[in-house]
N, C-alpha and C positions, 0 to 999 in steps of 0.2 A: 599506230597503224590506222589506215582508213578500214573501216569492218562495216560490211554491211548482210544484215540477216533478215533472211525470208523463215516467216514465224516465229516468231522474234516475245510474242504478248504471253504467253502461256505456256507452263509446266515445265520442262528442262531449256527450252528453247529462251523461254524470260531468263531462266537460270544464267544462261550463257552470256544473256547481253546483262545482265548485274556483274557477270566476271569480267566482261569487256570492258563496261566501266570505271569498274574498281581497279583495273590495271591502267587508265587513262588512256584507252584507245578512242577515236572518233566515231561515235558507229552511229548509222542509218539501219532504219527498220523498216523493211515494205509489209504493208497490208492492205489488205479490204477495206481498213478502215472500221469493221465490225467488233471486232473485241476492245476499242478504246487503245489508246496508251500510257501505261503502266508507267510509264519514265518522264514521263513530262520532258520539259527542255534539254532532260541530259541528253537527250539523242534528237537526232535526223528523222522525220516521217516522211515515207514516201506512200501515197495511197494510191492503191492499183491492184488488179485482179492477177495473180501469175499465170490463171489459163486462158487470159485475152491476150496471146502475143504482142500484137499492136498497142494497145496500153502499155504493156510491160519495155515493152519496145522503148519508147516514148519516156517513158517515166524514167527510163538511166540510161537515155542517149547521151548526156553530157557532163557523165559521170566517169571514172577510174575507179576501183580498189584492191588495197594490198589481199586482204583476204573476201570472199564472200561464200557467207554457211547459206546452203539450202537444207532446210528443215523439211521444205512439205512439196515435195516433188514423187509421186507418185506412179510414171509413167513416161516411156520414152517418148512422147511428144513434147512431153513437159521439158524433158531433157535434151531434147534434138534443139528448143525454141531457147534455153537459157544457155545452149553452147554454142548458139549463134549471135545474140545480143553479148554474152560476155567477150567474144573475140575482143582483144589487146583492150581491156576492159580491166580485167584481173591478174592476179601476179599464181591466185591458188582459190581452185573451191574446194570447198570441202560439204561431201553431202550428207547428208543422213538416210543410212539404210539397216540395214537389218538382219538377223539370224534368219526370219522368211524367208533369204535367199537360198539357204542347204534346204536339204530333205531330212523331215524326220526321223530317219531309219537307224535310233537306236546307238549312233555313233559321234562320238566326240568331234565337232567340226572344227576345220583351220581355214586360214582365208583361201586355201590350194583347191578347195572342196568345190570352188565356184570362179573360176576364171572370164571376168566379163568381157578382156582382149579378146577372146574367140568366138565370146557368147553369138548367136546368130539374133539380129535385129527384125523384131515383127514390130511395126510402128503402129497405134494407137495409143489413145485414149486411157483416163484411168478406168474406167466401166467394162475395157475390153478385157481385163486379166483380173487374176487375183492380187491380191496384195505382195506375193512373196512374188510374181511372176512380172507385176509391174516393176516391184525395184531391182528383178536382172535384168528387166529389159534397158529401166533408166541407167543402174550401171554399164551394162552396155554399150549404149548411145554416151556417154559421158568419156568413159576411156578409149573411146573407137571415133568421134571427133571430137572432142574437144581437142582445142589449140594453146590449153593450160594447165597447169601440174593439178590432179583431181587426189582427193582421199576421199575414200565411202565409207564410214563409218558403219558397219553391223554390229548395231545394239541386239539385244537378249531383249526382255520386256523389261518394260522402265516401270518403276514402282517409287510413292511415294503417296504423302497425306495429300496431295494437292493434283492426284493424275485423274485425269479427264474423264480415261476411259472408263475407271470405276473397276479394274477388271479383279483386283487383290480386295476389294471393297464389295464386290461381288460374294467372296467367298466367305468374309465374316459375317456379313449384313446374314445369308443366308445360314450359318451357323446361330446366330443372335436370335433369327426368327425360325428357327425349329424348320426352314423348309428344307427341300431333298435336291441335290446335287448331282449332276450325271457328270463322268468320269470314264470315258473308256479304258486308263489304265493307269490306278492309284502309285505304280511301281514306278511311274516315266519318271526323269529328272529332269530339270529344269534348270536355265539360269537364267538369271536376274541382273539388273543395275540398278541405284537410285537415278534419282532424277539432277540430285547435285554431283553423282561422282558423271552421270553422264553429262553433263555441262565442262565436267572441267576436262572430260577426254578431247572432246569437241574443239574446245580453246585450246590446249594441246595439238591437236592434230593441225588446228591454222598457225601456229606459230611455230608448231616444230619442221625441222629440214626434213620432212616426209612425203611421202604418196603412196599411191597405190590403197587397194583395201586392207582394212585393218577390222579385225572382233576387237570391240569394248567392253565385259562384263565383268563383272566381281569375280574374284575366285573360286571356286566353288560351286555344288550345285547342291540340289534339294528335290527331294521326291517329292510327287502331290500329296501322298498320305501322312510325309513328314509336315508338311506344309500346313493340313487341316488337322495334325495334334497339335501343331504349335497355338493354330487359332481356339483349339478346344478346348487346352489348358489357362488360355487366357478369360475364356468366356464360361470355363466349367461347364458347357454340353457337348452334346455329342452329334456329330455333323452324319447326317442322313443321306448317305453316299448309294448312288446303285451307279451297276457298271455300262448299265443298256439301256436304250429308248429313251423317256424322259420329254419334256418339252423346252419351248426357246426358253421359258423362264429357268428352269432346273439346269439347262447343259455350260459347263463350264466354259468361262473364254480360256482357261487356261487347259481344255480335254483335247491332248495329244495321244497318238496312238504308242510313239515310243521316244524315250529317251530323246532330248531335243535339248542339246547345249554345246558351250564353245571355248575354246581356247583361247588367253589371253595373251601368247607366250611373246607372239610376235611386237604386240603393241609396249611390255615391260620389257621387252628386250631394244626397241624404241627410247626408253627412257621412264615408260610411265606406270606410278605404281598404284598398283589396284587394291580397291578395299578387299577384307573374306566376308564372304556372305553370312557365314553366321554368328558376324561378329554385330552386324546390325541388323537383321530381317526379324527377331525377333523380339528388339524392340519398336521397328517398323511397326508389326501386328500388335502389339500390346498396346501405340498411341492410337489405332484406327478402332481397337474391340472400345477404348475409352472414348472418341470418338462419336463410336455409332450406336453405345448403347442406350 
């Protein structure tokens, strides 16, 4: 298949295009041009800005593809402008989104919890919304024009030795160095994916006879407090938790008010089988405590 992916250079996204690869598909990578390419001649380079329409425009006027993954779409502008260049362009896109799309409130989500067919569309920018509020609105604009079969991929947090954010690297580094941690509520659960099992839903979701949204997460979920004895058994101290105030340094990226995870059932009943969380998360922590100490 011809495969082309936007974010394509780093963390599950590279992931994705080593599995596109390894299966002998064709695949183009658009970027900035900023972060290099990882692949040298096995792939396609296209360089180009995604929030300069007109460049974007330009750079795959005289192109087709079977699938194309959007990795870094942020925002129904972004989404209104690549559902317009991809017209009879593509056969499937497939996007990346996110658990941000539900509300924290403590309840097991399903893809039913967020239906983007009806969502109402406020167009901007990524700067006008939040994160979770940008990709309902891109879901939105995706499933309400696009003129080509869409899956939205809603990832949980991606984890792994090599994630950008730092945000699971956050929590040891600061058990390893004695500082203090804010946490509004040690009880919430949580769920997780790596970064290769999220690569391979992704490739999944473009090859398989699918659409519509779909949850991708490990099985299982994990409390914050389970989360920082795992790190503290691996580092032998004791992590300096308070529940209130604190500053930008101390507050968790991962401090949610309640319970915030999701259901796989739909996507294994798809076909696709997911790892249990705690069949790797705690040798996850044990390669980052050796890592960072």
């Amino acid at each position: 298949m011809k495969i082309l992916v936007l974010g394509g250079t780093r963390f599950f996204g590279k992931k994705l295009v080593e599995l596109c690869l390894q299966n002998n598909h064709d695949v183009t990578i658009l970027t900035r041009g900023q972060s290099g390419n990882p692949f040298g001649e096995q792939v396609q380079q296209i360089t180009a800005d995604r929030n300069d329409a007109q460049a974007l425009t330009q750079a795959l006027a005289n192109t087709t593809w079977d699938v194309v993954y959007d990795n870094i779409c942020y925002c129904p502008n972004s989404a209104h402008e690549m559902s317009q260049i991809l017209k009879n362009k593509t056969k499937k896109l497939v996007f990346t989104s996110t658990l941000a799309t539900y509300e924290a409130d403590g309840h097991m989500k399903t893809e039913a919890d967020f239906n983007p067919h009806e969502y109402e569309i406020r167009m901007g920018d990524i700067n006008d919304f939040t994160y979770g509020e940008g990709k309902r609105q891109a879901e939105a604009v995706f499933y309400q024009e696009a003129t080509f079969p869409v899956v939205a991929v809603r990832f949980p947090i991606v984890v792994g030795e090599h994630d950008y954010t730092r945000r699971l690297h956050f929590h040891v580094e600061h058990i390893l160095n004695e500082q203090p941690i804010t946490l509004p509520n040690v009880d919430a659960k949580m769920s997780f994916i790596t970064d290769e099992e999220a690569a391979a839903f992704l490739y999944f979701a473009g090859v398989a006879p699918i659409e519509g949204p779909y949850n991708a997460t490990a099985t299982g979920t994990i409390s914050l407090k389970s989360l920082l004895e795992l790190i503290e058994n691996e580092t032998n101290k004791r992590a300096k938790v308070s529940l209130i105030g604190g500053d930008e340094h101390s507050r968790s990226p991962y401090g949610i008010p309640n319970h915030w995870y999701m259901s796989n059932a739909k996507a294994q009943e798809a076909g696709f089988t997911f790892s249990q969380l705690n069949d790797w998360l705690p040798t996850l922590v044990h390669t980052l405590v050796k890592q960072l100490q």
